[in-house]
DOTORBA-678397 format. One record per residue: residue in three letters; x, y, z of N, C-alpha, C in turn. Coordinates in steps of 0.1 Angstrom, whole numbers. Each point is the difference from the previous one (the first is absolute). Layout:
// residues N
- residu/n.u/n.v/n.w/ca.u/ca.v/ca.w/c.u/c.v/c.w
- ALA/X/Y/Z/X/Y/Z/X/Y/Z
...
//
This chain:
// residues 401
- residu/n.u/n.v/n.w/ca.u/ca.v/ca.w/c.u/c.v/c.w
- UNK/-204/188/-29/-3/-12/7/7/0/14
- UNK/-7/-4/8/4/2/12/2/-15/11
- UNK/16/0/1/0/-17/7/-1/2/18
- UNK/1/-10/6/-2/3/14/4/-13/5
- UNK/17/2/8/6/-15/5/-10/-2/14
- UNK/-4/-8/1/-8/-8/13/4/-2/11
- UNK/-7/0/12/8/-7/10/-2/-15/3
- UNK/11/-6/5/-6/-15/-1/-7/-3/13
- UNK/-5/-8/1/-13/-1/6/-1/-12/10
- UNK/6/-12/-11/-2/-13/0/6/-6/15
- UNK/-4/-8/8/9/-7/15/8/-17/-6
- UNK/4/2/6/17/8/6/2/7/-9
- UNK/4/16/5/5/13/-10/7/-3/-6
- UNK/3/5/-10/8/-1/-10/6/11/-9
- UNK/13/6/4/5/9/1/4/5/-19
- UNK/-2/-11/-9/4/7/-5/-6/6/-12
- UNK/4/11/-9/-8/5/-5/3/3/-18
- UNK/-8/-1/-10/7/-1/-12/7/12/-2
- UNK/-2/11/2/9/13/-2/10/3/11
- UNK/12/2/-4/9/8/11/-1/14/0
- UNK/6/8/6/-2/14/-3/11/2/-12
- UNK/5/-5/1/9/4/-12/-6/-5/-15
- UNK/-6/-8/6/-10/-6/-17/-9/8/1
- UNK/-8/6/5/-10/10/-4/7/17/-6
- UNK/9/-2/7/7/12/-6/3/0/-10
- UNK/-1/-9/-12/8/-4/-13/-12/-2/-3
- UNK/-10/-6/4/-12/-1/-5/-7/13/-5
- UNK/3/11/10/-5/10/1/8/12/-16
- UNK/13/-3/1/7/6/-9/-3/-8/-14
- UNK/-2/-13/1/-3/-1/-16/-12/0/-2
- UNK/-11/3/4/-15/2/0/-2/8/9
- UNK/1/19/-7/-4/10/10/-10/1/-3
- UNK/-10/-5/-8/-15/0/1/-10/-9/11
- UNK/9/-10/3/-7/-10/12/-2/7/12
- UNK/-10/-2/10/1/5/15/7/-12/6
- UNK/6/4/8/2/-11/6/-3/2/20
- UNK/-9/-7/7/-4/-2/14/5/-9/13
- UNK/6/0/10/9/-14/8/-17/-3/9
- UNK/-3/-10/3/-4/1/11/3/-2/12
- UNK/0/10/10/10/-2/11/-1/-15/9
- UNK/9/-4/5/6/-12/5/9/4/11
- UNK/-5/-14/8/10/4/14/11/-16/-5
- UNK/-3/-9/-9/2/-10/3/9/-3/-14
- UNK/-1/12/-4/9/-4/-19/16/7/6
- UNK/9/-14/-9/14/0/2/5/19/0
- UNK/-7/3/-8/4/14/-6/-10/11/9
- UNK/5/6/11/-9/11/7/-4/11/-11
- UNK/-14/4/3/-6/14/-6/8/12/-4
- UNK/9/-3/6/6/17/1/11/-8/-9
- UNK/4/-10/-5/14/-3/-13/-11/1/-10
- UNK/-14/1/3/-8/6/-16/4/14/2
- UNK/-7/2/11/-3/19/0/12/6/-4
- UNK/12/-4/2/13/6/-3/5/0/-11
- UNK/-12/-8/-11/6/0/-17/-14/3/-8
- UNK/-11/12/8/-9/7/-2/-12/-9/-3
- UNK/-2/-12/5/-7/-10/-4/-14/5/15
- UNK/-10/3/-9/-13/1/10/0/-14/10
- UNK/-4/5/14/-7/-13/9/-8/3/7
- UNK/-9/-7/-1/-15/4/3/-7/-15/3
- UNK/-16/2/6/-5/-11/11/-12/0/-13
- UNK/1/8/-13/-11/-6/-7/0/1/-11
- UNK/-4/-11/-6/3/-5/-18/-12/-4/-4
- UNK/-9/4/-1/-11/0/-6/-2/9/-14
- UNK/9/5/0/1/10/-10/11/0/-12
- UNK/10/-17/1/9/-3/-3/-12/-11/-14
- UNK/8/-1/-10/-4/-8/-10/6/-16/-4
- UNK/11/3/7/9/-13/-3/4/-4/16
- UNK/-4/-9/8/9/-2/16/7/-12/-6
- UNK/12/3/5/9/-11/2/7/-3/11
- UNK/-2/-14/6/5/-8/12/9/-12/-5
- UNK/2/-13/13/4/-10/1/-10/-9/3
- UNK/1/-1/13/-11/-10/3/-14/-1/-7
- UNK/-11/-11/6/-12/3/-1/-5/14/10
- UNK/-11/6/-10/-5/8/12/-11/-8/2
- UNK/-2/6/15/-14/-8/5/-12/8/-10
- UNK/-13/-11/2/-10/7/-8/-6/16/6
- UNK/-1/4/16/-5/8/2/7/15/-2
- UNK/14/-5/-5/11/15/-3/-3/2/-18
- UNK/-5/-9/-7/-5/-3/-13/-1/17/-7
- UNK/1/10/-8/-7/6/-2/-6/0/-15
- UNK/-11/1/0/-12/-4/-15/6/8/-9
- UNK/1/-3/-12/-3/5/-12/16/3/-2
- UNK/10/-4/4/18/2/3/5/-14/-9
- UNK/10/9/-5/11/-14/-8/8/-2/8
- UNK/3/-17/7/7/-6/9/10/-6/-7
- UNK/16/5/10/9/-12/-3/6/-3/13
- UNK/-2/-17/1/3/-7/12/1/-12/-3
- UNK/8/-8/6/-1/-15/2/-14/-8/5
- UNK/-11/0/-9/-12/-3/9/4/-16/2
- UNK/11/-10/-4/-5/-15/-1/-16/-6/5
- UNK/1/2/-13/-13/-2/-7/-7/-8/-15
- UNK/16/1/-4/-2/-5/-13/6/-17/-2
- UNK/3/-4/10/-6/-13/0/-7/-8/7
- UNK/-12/11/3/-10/-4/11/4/-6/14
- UNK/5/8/1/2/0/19/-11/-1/9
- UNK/-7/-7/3/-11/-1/10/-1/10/5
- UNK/9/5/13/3/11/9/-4/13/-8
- UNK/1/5/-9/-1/12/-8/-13/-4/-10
- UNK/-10/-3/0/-12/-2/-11/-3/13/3
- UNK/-4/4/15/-9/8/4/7/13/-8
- UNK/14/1/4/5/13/-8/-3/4/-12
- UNK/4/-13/-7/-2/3/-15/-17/6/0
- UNK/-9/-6/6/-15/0/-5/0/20/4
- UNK/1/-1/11/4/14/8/5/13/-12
- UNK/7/-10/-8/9/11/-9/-6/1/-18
- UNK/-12/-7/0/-8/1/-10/-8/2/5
- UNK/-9/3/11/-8/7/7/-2/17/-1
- UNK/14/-1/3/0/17/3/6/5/-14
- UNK/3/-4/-10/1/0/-16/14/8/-1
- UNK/11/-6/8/14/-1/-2/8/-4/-10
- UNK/6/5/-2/9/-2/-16/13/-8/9
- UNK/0/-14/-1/11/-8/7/7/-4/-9
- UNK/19/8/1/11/-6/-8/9/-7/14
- UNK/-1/-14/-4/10/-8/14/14/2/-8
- UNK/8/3/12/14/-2/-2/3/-10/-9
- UNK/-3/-11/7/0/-16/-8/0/-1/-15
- UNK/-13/10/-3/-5/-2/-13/8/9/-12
- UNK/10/9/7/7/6/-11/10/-3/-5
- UNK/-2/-5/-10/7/-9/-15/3/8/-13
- UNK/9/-5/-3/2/6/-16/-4/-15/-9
- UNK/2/6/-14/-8/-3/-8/2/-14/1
- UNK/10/-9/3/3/-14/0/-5/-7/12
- UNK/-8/8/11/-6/-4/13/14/-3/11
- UNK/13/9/-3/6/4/7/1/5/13
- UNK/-4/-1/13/-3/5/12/15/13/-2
- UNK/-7/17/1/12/10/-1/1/6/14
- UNK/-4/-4/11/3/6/12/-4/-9/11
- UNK/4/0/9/-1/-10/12/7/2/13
- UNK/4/-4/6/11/-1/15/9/-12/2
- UNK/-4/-12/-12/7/-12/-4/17/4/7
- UNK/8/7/-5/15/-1/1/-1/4/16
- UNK/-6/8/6/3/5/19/-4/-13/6
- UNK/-8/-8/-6/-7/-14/6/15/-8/1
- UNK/4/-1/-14/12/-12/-1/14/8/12
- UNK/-2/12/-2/11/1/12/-2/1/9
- UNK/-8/3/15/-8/-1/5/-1/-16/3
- UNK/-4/-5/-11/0/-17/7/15/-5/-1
- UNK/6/8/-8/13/-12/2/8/5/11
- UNK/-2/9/7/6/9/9/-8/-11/17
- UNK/-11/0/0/-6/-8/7/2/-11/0
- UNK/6/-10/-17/5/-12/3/13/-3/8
- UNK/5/9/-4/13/-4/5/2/7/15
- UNK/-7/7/8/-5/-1/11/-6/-10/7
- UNK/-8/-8/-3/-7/-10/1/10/-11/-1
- UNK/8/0/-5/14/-12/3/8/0/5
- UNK/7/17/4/4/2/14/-8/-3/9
- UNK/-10/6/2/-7/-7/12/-2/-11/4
- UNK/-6/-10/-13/2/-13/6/11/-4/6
- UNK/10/-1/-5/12/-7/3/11/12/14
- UNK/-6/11/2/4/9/8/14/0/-2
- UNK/-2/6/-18/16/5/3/-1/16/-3
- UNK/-13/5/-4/2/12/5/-13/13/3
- UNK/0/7/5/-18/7/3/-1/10/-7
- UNK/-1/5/-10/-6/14/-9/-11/4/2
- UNK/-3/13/1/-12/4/4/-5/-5/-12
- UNK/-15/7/3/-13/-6/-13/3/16/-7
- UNK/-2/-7/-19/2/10/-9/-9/13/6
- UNK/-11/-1/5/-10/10/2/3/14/6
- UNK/15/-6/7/9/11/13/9/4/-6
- UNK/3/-2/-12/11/6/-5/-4/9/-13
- UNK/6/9/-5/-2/13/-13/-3/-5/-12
- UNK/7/-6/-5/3/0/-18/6/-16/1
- UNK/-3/-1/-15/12/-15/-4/14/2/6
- UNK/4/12/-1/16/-1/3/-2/-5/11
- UNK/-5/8/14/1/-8/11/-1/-15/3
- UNK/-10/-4/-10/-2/-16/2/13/-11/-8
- UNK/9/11/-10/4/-8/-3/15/2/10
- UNK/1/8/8/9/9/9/-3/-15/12
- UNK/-4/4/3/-5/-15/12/5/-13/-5
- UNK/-9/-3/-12/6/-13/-2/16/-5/-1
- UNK/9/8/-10/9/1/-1/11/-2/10
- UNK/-3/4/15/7/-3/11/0/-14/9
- UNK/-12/-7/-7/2/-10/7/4/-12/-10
- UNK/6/-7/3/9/-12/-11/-13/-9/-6
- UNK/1/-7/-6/-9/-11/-4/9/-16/-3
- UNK/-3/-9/7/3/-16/-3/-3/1/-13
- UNK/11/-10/-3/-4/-5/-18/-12/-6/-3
- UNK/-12/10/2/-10/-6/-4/-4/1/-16
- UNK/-10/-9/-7/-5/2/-11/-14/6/-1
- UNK/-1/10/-5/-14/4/-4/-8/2/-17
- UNK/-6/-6/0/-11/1/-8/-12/11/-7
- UNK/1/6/-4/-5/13/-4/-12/-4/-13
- UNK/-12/2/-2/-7/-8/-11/-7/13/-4
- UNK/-3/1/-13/-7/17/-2/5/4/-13
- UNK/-6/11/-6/6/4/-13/-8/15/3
- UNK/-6/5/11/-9/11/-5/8/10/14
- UNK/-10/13/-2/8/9/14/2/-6/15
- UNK/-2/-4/4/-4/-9/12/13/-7/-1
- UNK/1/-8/-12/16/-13/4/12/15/-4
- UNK/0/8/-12/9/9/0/1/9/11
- UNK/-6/2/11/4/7/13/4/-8/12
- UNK/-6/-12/-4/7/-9/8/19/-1/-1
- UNK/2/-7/-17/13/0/-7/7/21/3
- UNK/-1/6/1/4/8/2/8/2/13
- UNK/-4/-5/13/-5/-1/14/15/-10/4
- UNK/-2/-12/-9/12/-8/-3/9/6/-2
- UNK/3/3/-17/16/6/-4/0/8/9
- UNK/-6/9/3/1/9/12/11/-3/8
- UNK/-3/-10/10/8/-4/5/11/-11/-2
- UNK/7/0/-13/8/-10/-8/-2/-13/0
- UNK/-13/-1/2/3/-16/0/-3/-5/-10
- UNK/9/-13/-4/4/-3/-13/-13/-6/-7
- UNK/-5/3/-14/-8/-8/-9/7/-10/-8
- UNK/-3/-9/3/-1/-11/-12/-4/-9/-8
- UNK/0/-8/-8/-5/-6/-10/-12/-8/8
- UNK/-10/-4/-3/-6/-13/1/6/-15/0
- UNK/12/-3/-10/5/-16/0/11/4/18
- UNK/8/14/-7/9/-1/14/-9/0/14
- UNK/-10/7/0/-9/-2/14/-8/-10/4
- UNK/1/-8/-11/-7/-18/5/12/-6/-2
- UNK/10/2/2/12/-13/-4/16/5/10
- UNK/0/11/2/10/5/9/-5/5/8
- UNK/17/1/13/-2/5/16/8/16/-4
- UNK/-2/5/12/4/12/3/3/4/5
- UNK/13/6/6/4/8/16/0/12/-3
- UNK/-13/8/-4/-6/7/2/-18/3/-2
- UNK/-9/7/5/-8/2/-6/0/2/-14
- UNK/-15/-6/-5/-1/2/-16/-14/1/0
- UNK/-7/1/-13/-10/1/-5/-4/0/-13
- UNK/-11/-10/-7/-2/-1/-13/-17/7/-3
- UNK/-4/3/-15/-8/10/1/-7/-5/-11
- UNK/-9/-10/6/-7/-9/-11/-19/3/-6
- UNK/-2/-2/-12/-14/4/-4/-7/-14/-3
- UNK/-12/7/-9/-10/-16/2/2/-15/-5
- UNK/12/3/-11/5/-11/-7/13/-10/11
- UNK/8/8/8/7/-8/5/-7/0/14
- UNK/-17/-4/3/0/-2/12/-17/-9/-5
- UNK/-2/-2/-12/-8/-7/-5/4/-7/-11
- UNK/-10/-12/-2/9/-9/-14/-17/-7/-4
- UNK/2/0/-17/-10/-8/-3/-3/-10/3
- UNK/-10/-11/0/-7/-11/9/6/-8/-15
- UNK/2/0/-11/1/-5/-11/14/-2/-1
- UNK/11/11/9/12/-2/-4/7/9/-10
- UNK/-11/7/-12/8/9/-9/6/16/10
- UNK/5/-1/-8/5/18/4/0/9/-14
- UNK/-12/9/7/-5/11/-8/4/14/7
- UNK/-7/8/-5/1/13/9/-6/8/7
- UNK/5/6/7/-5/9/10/-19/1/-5
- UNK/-2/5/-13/-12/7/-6/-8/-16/-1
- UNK/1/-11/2/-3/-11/-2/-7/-2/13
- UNK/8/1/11/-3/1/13/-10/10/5
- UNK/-1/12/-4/-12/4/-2/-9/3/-3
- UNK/0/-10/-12/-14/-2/-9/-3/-14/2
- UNK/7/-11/11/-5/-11/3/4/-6/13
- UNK/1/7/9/0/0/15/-2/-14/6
- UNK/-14/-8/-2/0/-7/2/6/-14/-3
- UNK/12/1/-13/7/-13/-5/9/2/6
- UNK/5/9/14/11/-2/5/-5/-1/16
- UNK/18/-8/7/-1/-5/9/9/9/8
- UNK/5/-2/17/11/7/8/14/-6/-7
- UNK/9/7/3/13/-6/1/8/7/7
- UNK/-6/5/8/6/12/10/5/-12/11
- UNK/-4/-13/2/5/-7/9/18/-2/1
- UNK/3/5/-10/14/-3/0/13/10/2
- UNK/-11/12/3/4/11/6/-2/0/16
- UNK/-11/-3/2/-2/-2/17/9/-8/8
- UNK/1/-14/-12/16/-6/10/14/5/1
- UNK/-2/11/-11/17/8/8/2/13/4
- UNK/-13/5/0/-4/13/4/-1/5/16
- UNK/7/7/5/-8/1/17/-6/15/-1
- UNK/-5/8/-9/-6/5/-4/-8/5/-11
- UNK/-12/2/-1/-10/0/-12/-8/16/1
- UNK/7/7/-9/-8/10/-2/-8/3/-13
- UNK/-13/1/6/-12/-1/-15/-4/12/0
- UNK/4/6/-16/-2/9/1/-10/-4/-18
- UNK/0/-9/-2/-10/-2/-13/-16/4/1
- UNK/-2/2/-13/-17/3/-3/-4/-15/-1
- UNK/-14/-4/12/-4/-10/-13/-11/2/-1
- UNK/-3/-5/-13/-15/0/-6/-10/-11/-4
- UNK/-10/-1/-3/-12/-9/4/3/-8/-6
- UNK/-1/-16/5/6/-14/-7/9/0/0
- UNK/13/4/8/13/-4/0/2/-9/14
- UNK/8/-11/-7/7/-9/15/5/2/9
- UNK/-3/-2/11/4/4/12/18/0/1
- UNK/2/8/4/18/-1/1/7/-8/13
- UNK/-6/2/9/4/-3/7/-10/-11/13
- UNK/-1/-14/-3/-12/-4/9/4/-6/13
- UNK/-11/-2/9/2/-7/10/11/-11/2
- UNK/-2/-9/-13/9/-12/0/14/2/-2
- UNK/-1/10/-8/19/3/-1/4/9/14
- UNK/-12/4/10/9/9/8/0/-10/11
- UNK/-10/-16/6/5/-11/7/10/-9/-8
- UNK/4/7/-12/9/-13/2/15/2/4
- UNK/9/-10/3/10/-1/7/12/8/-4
- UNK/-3/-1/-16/12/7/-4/-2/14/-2
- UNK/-11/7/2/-8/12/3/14/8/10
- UNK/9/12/-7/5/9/10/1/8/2
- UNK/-11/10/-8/-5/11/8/-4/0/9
- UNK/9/14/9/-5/8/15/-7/12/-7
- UNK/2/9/-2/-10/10/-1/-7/0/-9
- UNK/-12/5/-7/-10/1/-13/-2/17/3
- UNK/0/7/-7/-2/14/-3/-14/3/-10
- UNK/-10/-5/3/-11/3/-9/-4/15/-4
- UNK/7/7/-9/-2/15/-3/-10/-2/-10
- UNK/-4/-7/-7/-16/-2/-9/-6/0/14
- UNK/0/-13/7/-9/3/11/-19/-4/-3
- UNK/4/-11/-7/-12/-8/-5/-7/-8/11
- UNK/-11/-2/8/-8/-9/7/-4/-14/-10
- UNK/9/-8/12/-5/-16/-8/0/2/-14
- UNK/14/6/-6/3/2/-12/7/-9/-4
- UNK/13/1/-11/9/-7/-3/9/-4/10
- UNK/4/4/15/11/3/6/-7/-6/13
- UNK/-4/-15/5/-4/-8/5/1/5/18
- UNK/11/10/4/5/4/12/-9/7/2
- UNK/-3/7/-7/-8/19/-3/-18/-3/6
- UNK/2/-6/10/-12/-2/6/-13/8/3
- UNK/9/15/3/-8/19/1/11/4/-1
- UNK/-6/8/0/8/16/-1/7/5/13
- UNK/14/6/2/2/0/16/-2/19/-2
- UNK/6/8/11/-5/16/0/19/4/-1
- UNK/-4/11/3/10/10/0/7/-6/12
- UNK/-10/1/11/4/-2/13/8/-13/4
- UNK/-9/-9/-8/7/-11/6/-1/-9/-13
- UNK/13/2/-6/2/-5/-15/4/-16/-3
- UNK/1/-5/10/6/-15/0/-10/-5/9
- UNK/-1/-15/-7/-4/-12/5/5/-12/-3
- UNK/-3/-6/3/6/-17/-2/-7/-8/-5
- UNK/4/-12/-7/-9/-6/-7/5/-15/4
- UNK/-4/-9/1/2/-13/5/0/-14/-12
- UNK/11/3/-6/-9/-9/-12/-1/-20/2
- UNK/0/-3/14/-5/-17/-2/-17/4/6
- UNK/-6/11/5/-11/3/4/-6/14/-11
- UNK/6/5/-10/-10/11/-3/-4/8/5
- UNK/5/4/15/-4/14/6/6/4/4
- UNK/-4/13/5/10/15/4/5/-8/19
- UNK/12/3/-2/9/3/11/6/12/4
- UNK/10/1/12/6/11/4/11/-1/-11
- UNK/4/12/-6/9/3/-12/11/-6/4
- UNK/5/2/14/15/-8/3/3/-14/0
- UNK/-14/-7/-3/0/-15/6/9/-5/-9
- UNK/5/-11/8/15/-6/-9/-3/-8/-11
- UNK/-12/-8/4/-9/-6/-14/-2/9/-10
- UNK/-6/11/-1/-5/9/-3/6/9/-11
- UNK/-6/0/-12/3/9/-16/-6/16/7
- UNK/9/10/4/-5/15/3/-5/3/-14
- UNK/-12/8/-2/-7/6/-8/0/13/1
- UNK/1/11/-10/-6/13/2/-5/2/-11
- UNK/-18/2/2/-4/4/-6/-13/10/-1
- UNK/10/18/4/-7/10/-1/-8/4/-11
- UNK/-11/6/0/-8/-2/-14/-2/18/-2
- UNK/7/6/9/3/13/-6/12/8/4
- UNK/10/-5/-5/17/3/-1/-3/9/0
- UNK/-2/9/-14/7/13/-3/-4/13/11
- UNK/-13/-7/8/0/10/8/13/2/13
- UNK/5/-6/-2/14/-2/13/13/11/-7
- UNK/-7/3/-13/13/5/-3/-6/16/-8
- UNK/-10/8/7/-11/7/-6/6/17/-9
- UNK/13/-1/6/6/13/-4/4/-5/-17
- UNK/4/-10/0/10/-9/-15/-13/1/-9
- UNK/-8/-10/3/-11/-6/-5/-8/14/-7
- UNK/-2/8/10/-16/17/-8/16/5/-8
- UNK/7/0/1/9/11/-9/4/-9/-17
- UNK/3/-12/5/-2/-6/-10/-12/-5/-11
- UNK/-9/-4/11/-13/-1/-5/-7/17/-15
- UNK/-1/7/14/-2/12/-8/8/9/-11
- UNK/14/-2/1/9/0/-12/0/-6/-13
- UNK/-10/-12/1/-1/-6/-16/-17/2/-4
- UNK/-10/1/13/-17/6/-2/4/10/-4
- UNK/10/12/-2/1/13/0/7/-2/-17
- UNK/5/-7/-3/7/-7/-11/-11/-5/-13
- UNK/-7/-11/2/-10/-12/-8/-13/9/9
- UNK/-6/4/4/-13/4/0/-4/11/0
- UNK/4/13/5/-6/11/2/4/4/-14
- UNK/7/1/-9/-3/6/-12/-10/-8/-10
- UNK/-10/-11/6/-10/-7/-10/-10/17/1
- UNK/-2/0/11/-10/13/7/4/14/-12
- UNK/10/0/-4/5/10/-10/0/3/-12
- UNK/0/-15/-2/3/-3/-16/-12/-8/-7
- UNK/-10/4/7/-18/-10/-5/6/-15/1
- UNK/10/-10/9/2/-10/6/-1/-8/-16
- UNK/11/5/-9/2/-1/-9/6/-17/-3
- UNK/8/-3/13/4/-14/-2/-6/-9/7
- UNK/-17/6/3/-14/-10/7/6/-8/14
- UNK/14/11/6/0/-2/16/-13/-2/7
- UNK/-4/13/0/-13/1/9/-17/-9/-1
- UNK/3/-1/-16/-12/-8/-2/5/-14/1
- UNK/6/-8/-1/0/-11/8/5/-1/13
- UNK/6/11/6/0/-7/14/-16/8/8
- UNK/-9/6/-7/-13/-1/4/-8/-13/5
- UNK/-1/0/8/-12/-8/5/-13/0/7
- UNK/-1/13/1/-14/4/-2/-8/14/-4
- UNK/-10/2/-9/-1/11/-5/-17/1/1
- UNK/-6/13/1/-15/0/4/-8/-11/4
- UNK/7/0/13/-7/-11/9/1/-14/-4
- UNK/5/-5/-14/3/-13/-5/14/-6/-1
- UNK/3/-12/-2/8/-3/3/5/3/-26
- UNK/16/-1/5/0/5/-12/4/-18/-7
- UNK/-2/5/-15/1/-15/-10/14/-7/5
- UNK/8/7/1/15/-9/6/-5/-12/13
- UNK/-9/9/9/3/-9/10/-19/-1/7
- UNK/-4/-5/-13/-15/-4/-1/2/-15/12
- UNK/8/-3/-1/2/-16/5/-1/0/13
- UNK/-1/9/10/-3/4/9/-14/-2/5
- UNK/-9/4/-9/-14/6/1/-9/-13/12
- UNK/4/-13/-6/-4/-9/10/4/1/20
- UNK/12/3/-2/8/3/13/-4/12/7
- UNK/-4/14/-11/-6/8/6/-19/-5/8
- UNK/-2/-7/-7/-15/-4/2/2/-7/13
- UNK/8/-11/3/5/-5/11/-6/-17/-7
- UNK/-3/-2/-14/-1/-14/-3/12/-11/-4
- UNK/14/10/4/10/-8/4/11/6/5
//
């Protein structure tokens, strides 16, 4: 079998790539029967020649490759027919923007495994970029609050090497006894929490973070039960909450009044209460300054999160007695950042890690007749059809919704 890493394609480039050279080299030693092909890139973290120097072919053509594997979407016209794809198509919860691709990609009778879609048997997501996101954003939050308040200028994560560096930066400049708020349970809030102790700042309880002061920074590290409450008043659990979404209400309001930072680094999912609304961010006792949107939801749970901001220019302002975007320094003004592709700022961390656990949970499905149905459920498309998993699509591919 013959695999073939891709170049990425997609604008604004995107440097990073699921294999490092050192993960293909390990790939290559525990499966000397695979071929393995780079395709050359001027634009991947990792130059051609850290393949060529660990015997790894690079070449301008993969047509001849059985398996390509990328990041991004590829555009439809780089497409090649009758090839098993893995890529991020977002697609699988009908993205408007992307119909055309998907149709494009049962067109040309592509075998589509999305990143997204590879789960173990409990519908477990086993690979992602989740944890480079949470650091990455929490490295930008607390940027973002130097800057407001100018007490200090860090470059942007994008300029600097590795986590160490980012956490090398922060570490030099002091932080006010602020409170922060951290909400999450999945990779995203654990790289965020990482980012923190990182740099010692203290965790604590929930009663002590609503009820005491601090002369020092702190931060509490809360999930869907302490930031939602039944409309009925009982207290159940977690698994309660997500099997009935709808009988619950915010109660995240009582974090906002002693918080001057909110980083969200939670999943949410369909029918869940907004966390955080308009009304609790005009009201008076409302004291957050910065919001760190690392979900990075539109007109989602997180009322600030108005768009998406860029690499470039990560901050904006939110005005909450008017509901719109301001200049991020304005004195009224809640600063937001909310980048909707972190992990690329940090592209050396992210493909080494990334491709360390694909090289881990998937390439031995390919070996072992995909014995623990990796590959067949994160299929999503097979001889030109869409497969029984993700039939629910079929409307969206048609364009009747």
């Amino acid at each position: 079998m013959k695999f073939g890493i891709i170049r990425e394609r997609k604008s604004p480039p995107d440097r990073r790539v699921v294999f490092s050279p050192d993960a293909l080299s390990k790939f290559k030693e525990e499966y000397p029967q695979a071929e393995i092909k780079v395709e050359s890139s001027d634009i991947r973290v990792f130059p051609d020649e850290a393949y060529s120097e660990k015997g790894i072919e690079i070449t301008n053509e993969m047509d001849d490759c059985d398996v390509l594997i990328g990041v991004k979407e590829v555009p439809i016209e780089a497409l090649i027919p009758d090839k098993k794809y893995f890529f991020f198509s977002h697609t699988i919860k009908k993205q408007p923007y992307n119909r055309k691709l998907l149709q494009a990609i049962l067109d040309k009778n592509i075998t589509l495994f999305d990143h997204e879609t590879i789960v173990d048997a409990s519908n477990a997501r086993l690979i992602g970029f989740g944890r480079y996101a949470g650091i990455v954003g929490t490295y930008n939050a607390l940027r973002a609050f130097g800057l407001k308040y100018e007490l200090f200028d860090i470059p942007k994560a994008v300029t600097l090497h590795d986590q160490a560096a980012l956490l090398q930066r922060l570490r030099k400049n002091r932080l006010p006894n602020i409170k922060i708020v951290l909400t999450g349970r999945g990779k995203v809030a654990y790289g965020a929490k990482e980012m923190l102790d990182g740099m010692k700042i203290k965790e604590v309880s929930v009663d002590d973070y609503l009820t005491k002061k601090y002369d020092q920074p702190v931060y509490t590290f809360i999930d869907v039960l302490d930031y939602n409450k039944r409309k009925d008043g009982q207290k159940l659990d977690r698994n309660d909450f997500i099997a009935n979404p709808t009988e619950y209400e915010s109660d995240f309001e009582r974090f906002a009044e002693v918080s001057d930072l909110f980083i969200a680094g939670h999943f949410y999912g369909n029918n869940s209460p907004v966390i955080l609304s308009k009304e609790m961010l005009r009201s008076p006792k409302c004291n957050l300054k910065v919001v760190a949107d690392v979900s990075c939801d539109i007109d989602g749970p997180v009322a600030c999160t108005i768009r998406s901001s860029t690499i470039e220019e990560p901050l904006y302002g939110y005005l909450p007695s008017e509901g719109k975007e301001v200049a991020f320094n304005h004195p009224a003004a809640i600063t937001v950042m909310a980048v909707d592709n972190l992990p690329c700022e940090l592209p050396k961390d992210a493909s080494e890690g990334f491709g360390e656990v694909f090289l881990e949970r998937v390439i031995p499905a390919f070996f072992n007749n995909d014995k623990d149905g990796i590959l067949e459920r994160a299929k999503v498309t097979e001889n030109g059809k869409l497969t029984p998993r993700f039939a629910y699509l079929q409307a969206y591919v048609e364009g009747k919704e």
